[in-house]
C-alpha positions in Angstrom: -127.6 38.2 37.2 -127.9 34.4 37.4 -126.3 32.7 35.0 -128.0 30.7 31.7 -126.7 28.7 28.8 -127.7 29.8 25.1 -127.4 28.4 21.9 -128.8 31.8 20.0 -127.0 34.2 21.8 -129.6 36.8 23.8 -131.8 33.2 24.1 -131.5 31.3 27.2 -132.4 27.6 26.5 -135.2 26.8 29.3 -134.1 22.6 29.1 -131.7 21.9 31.8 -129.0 19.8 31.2 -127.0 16.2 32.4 -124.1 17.5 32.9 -121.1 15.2 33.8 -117.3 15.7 34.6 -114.3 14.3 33.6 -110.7 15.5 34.6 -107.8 14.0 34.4 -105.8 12.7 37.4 -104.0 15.8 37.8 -106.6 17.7 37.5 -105.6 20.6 35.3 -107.0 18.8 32.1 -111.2 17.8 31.6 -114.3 17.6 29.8 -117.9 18.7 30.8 -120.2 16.6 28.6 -123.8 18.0 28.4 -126.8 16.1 27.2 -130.4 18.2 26.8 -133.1 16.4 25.6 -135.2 18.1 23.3 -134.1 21.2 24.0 -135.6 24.2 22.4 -133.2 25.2 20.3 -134.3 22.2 18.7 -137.2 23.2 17.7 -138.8 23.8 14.2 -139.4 27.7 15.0 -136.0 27.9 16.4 -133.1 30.3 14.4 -131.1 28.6 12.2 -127.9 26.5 12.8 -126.6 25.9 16.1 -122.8 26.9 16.0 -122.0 26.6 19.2 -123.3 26.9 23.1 -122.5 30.1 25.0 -122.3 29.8 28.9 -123.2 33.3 30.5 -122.8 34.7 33.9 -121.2 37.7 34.9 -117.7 37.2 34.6 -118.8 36.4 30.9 -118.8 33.7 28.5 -117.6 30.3 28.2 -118.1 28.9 24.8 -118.1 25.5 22.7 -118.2 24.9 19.3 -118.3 21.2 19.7 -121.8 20.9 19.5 -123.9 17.1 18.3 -127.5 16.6 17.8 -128.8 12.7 18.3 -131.1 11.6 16.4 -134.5 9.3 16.7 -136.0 8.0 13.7 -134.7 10.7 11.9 -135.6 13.4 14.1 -133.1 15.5 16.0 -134.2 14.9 20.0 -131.2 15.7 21.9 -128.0 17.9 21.6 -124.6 16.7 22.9 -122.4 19.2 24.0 -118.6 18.4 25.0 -116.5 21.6 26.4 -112.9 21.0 27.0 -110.7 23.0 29.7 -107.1 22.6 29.5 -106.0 24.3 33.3 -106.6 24.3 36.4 -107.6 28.2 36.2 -110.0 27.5 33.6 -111.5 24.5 35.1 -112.2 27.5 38.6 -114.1 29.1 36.0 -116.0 26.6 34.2 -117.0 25.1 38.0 -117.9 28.8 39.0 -120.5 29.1 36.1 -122.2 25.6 37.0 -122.1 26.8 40.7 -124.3 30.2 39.5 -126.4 27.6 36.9 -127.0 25.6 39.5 -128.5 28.6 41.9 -129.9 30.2 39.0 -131.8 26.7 38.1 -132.7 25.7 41.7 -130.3 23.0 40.8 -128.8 20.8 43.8 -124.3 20.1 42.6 -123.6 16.9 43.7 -120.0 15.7 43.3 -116.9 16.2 46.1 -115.0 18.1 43.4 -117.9 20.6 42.9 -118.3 20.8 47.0 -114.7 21.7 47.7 -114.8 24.1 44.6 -117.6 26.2 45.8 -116.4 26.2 49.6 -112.8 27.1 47.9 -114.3 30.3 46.6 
């Protein structure tokens, strides 16, 4: 199983994401801020609300509820997705699921965090 990111569970959402990191300088403490532009779930035949974006693999999920869409000229064309981790074991896991995203997404994972996270492993 690769790993895929949903906002309906049981639908992955084909747009990939910019994805950028933030921790703070000890490291145990950081954001992931995702941007898709217009992503699927966006769309007028799409389910309903968005509540929340679900990141699955196979250890599970990781899950947000913090969850914007921007708008252009009225029209919602991106989503803006901020999820927090507040340890140093929970940041392992968030950086194991974008390693499997990545792979699963053909996806090069630039960044010398990322690098000594996935050699670490």
């Amino acid at each position: 199983m690769g790993a895929a990111i949903q906002f309906f569970r049981g639908v992955d959402e084909p747009v990939v994401p910019d994805i950028r990191l933030t921790r703070s300088r000890d490291g145990r403490t950081g954001q992931a801020m995702f941007v898709f532009e217009e992503p699927e779930a966006l769309a007028p035949e799409a389910m309903g609300d968005i509540t929340g974006m679900f990141m699955v693999d196979e250890e599970g999920e990781l899950v947000t509820r913090e969850v914007k869409a921007r708008f252009v000229n009225g029209k919602a064309s991106a989503l803006e997705v901020t999820y927090t981790w507040k340890s140093t074991a929970d940041f392992e896991r968030f950086m194991r699921f974008a390693q499997r995203y990545a792979d699963s997404h053909d996806l090069g994972f630039s960044g010398n965090q990322a690098d000594e996270q996935a050699s670490a492993q």
